[in-house]
C-alpha positions in Angstrom: 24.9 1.2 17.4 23.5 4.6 17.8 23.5 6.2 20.8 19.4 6.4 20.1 19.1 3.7 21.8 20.5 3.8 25.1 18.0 4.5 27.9 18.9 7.7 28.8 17.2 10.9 28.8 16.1 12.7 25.3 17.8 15.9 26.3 20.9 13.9 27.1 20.5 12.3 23.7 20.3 15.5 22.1 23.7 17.0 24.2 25.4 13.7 22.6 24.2 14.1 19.1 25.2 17.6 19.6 28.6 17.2 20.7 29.2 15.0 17.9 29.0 11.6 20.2 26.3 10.0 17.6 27.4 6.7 18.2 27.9 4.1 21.7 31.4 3.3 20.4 32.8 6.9 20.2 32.4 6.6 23.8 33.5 3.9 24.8 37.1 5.6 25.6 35.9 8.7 27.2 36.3 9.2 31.3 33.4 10.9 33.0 35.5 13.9 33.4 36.2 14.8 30.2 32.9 14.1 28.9 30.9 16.2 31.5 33.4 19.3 31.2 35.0 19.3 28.0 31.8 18.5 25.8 28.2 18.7 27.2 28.7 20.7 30.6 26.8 18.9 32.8 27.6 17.3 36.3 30.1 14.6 36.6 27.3 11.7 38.1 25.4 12.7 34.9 28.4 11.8 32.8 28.7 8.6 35.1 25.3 7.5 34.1 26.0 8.0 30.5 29.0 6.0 30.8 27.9 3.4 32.2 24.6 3.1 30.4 26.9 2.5 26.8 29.4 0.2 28.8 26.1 -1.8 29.4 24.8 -1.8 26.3 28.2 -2.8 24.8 28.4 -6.0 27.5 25.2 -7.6 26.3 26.3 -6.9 22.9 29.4 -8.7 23.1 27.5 -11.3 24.6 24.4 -11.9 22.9 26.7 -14.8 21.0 27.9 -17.0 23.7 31.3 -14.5 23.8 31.9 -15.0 20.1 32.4 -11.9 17.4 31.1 -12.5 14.2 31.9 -10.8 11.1 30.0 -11.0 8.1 30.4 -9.3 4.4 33.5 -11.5 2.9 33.3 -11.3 -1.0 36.1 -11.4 -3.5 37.5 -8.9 -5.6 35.7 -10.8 -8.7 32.5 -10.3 -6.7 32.9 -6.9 -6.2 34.1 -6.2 -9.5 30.6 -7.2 -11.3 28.9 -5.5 -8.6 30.3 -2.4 -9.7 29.7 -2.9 -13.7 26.3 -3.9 -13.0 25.9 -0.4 -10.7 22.8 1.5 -10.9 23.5 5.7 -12.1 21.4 8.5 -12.1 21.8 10.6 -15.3 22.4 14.7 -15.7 20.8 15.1 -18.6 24.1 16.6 -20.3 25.9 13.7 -21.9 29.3 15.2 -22.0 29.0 15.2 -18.0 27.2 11.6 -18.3 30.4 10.3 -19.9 33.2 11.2 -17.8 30.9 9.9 -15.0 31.0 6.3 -16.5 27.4 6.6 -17.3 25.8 9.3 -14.5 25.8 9.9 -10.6 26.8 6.1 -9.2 24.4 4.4 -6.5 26.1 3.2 -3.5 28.4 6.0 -3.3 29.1 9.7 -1.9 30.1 11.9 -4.2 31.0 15.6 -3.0 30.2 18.4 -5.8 31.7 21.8 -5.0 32.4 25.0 -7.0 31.9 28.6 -6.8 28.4 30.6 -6.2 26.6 30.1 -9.4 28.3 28.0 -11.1 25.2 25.9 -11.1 25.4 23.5 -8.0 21.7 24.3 -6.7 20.2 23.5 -10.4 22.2 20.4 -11.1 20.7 19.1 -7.3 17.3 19.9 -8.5 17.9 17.8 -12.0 18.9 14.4 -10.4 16.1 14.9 -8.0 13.8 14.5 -11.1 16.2 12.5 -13.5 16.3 9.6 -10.6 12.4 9.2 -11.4 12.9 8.6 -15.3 11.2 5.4 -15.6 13.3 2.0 -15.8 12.3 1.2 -19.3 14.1 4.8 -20.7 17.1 4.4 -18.7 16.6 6.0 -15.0 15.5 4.3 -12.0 12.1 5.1 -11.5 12.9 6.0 -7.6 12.3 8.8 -5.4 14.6 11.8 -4.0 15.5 13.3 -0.6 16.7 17.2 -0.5 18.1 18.8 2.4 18.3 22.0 2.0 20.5 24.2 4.3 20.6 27.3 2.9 17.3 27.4 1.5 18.1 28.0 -2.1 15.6 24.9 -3.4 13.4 26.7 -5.5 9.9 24.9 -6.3 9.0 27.0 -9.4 12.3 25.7 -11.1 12.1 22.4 -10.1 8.5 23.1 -12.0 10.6 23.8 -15.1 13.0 20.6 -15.2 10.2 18.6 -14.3 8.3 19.4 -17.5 11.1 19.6 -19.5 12.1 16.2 -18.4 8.8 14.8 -19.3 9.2 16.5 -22.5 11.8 14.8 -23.0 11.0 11.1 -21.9 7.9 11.8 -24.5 10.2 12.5 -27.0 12.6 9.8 -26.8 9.5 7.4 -26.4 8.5 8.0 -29.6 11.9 7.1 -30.7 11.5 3.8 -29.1 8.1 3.4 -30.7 9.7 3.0 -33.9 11.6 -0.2 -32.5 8.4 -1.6 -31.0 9.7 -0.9 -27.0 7.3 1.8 -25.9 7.1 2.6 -22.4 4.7 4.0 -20.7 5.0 7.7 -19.4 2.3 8.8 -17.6 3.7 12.1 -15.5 2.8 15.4 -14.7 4.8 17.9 -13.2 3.1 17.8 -10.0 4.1 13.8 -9.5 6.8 14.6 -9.8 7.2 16.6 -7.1 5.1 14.4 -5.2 8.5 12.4 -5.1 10.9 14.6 -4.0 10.9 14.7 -0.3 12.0 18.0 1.0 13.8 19.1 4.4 14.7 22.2 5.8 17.7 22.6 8.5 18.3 25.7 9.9 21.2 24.8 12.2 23.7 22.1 12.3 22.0 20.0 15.6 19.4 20.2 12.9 21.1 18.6 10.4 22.9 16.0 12.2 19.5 14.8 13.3 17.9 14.7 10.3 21.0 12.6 9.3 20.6 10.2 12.0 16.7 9.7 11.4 17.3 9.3 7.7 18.0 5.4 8.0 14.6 5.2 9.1 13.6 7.3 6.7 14.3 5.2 3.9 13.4 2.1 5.3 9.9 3.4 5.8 10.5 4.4 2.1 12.5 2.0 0.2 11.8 3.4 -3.4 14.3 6.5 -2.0 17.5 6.4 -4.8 19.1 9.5 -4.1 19.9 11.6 -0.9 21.3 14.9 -1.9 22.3 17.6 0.7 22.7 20.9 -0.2 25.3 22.5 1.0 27.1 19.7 3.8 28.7 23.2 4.4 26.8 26.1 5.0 26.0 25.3 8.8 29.5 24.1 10.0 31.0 27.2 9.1 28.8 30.0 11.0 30.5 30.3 14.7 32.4 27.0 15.2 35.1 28.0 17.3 35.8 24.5 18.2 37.3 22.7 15.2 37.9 19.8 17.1 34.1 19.1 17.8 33.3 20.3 14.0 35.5 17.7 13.0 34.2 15.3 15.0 30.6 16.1 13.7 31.8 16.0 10.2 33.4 12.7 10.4 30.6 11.2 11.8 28.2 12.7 9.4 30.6 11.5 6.7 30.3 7.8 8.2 26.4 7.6 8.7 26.1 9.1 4.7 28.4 6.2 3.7 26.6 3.6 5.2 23.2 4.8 4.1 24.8 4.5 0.3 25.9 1.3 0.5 22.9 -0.1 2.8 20.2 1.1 0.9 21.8 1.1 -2.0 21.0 4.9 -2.9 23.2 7.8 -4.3 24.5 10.2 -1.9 25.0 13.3 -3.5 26.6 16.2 -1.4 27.5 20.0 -2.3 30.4 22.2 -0.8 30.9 25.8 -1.1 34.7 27.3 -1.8 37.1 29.2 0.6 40.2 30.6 -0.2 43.3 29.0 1.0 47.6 30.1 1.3 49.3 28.2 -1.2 53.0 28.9 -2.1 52.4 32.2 -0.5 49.3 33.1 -2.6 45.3 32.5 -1.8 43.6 30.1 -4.4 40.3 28.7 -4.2 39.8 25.3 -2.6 36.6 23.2 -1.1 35.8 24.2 2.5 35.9 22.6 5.5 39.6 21.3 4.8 41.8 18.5 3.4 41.0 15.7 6.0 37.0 15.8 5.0 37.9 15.1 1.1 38.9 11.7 1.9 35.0 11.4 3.5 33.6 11.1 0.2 34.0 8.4 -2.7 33.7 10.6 -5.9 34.4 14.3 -5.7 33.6 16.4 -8.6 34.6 20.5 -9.2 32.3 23.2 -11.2 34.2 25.7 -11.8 34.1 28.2 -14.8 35.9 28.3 -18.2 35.9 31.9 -19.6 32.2 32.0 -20.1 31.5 28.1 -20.1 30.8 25.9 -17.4 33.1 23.0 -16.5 32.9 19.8 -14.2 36.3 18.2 -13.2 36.7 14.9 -11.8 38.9 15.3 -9.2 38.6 12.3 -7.0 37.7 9.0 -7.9 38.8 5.3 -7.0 36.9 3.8 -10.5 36.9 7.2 -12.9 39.6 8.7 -14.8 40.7 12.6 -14.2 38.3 14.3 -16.6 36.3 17.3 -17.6 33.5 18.1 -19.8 31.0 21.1 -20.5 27.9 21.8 -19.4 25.1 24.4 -19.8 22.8 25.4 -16.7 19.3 26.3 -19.6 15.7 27.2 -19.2 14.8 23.1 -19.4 17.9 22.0 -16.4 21.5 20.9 -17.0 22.2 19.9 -20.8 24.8 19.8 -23.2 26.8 23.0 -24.2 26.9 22.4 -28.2 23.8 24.1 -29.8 23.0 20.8 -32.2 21.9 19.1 -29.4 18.2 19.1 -29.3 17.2 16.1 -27.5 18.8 14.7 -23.9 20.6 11.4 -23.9 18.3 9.5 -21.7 20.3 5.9 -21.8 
C-alpha cells in the first residue's frame, strides 16, 4: 500500500516520497526518532503522527479478513512456461537485434539498456515508442507509449522521421501481404502517431519518483499504454547525492514500483543508464552507473557499446535469453539492420 493513502498532510506525503519512504511497509520498523532526524527533519510528535497513522492503517488491513492473510497468485511452472511463449514483444526494427531478443523488447518485464553517449540509446527509445503502435495484424501491438525524459534529449522532429519511415514501411510490407489476401488496414500519419506517445518531463529526482508513483494510475486511466520507457533512470540520481543510503533506498523502490507496473499491466518497461568508470584489477573500465546492487533491479539488461566503427548490442543479463550480440545501425529512417541489402524492416 502506498503511503498516498494515509491521512496525513500532502507536504508530509511529499517529505516521505522524498526520503524514499514510498510505501506504509518501509515504515513499519522505523522509531519516531530516527525518522524525524535522520530522514525528513521535522519534530519528533510529527514523526509520532506518521507512525502511528501507518500502524493504523496496517491494523485494519490485517483485519479486514476476520485475522486471516490471504495470498493469491499460485500457478505452476507449466503455467508460467506458456505464459512466457505466448509473451507479447515490441520490435526494433533491426532484425539482427530482434533475434537475439527472442523476437523484440518482452512485455511484462524491465529491461535496463545502457551504453556510452551516442551510441544510440535516445534514438532506439524513440523507435519502440512508435514500433509499439504497429498495428496487430503486421506484427506490433497496436498500443500506446510513455516517455520520461530526464535529460531532455527527446527530440520531436526525429521522432517525425521514424514515424514516417515506419509508416513507410508498414505500407510496404502491406503490399506484401496483399499478395496472400491478408491486407490490413494502415491508416496513419505521422502526427497520430505522436498523438500516442505520452510525454513527461522531470527535472529533479522528487520529480521523477512522483511521476513514478502516479504512473499506475496513469495507465489504468489508459489501458491501451504497452510501453513505459524512461530515459535516463540515471541522470537525476547522480547530481549531488551525498547520501547513498537514501539514493539507494529511492532506487530500490523505484526498481519495485517499475516491476510491478510490467507485470500488472502487462506493459514493457524499458529503462536507459548512462556509464561511469569503475577500478578493476587496478585499472578504470567502463561499467553501468549507479552500481552493482541496482543490476539485479531489472529483468533483462542489454549493453550498446561500439565495435570499431559499428554499433553493437550485448545481452548481458537475462533469466530466458542466451548471451548474445548483434549489429545495428542508428539511419535517417530509426534503428535498422547494419548490412546494406536490407531494404525493407522485418515487421513480424
Amino acid at each position: 500500500m502506498e503511503v498516498a493513502g494515509l491521512p496525513i498532510s500532502p507536504s508530509q506525503r511529499g517529505k516521505l516520497i522524498s526520503a524514499g519512504y514510498t510505501t506504509i511497509s518501509s515504515l513499519t520498523s522505523l522509531s519516531p526518532h530516527h525518522l524525524a532526524r535522520a530522514d525528513l527533519n521535522i519534530p519528533e510528535e510529527e514523526a509520532v503522527q506518521i507512525l502511528g497513522a501507518a500502524a493504523s492503517h496496517n491494523s485494519r488491513l490485517d483485519t479486514s479478513d476476520g485475522g486471516h492473510s490471504i495470498v493469491n497468485g499460485a500457478q505452476t511452472a507449466w503455467d508460467m512456461f506458456r505464459e512466457e511463449q505466448s509473451s507479447l514483444r515490441i520490435i526494433t526494427s533491426c532484425a539482427d537485434f530482434d533475434n537475439i531478443l527472442g523476437g523484440g523488447i518482452n512485455c511484462k518485464e524491465v529491461t535496463e539498456i545502457g551504453g556510452v553517449p551516442g551510441i544510440g540509446k535516445t534514438q532506439l527509445g524513440i523507435q519502440l515508442a512508435v514500433n509499439v503502435q504497429i498495428p496487430m495484424g503486421l506484427g506490433g501491438l497496436g498500443g500506446k507509449a510513455v516517455y520520461i525524459d530526464t535529460e531532455g534529449s527527446f527530440m520531436v522532429e526525429r521522432a517525425t522521421q521514424i514515424a514516417e519511415a515506419s509508416i513507410s514501411d508498414m505500407l510496404e510490407y502491406n503490399n506484401h501481404l496483399a499478395k496472400q489476401n491478408r491486407v490490413c488496414q494502415v491508416k496513419f500519419k505521422p502526427a497520430d502517431i505522436l498523438e500516442n506517445i505520452f510525454y513527461f518531463r522531470v527535472c529533479s529526482y522528487t520529480e521523477q519518483m512522483a511521476l513514478i508513483n502516479h504512473l499506475e494510475k496513469f495507465i489504468s486511466d489508459h489501458k491501451d499504454v504497452k510501453i513505459v520507457i524512461v530515459d535516463s533512470v540515471t541522470f537525476h540520481f547522480r547530481q549531488d547525492f551525498e547520501d547513498l543510503a537514501l539514493r539507494t533506498r529511492l532506487l530500490n523502490g523505484m526498481a519495485l514500483k517499475l516491476m510491478n507496473l510490467a507485470k500488472t499491466f502487462n506493459v514493457a518497461v524499458v529503462i536507459f543508464n548512462q556509464v561511469t568508470t569503475k577500478l578493476t584489477e587496478g585499472s578504470f573500465q567502463l561499467a553501468l552507473a549507479l552500481g552493482d546492487s541496482w543490476s539485479h533491479s531489472c529483468t533483462n539488461r542489454i549493453i550498446l557499446y561500439w565495435n570499431e566503427d559499428e554499433r553493437n548490442a550485448y545481452i548481458d543479463k537475462s533469466p530466458s535469453l542466451r548471451s548474445a550480440s548483434a549489429p545495428f545501425s542508428v539511419t535517417g529512417k530509426g534503428i535498422r539492420n547494419t548490412a546494406t541489402t536490407s531494404k525493407r524492416a522485418k515487421l513480424m
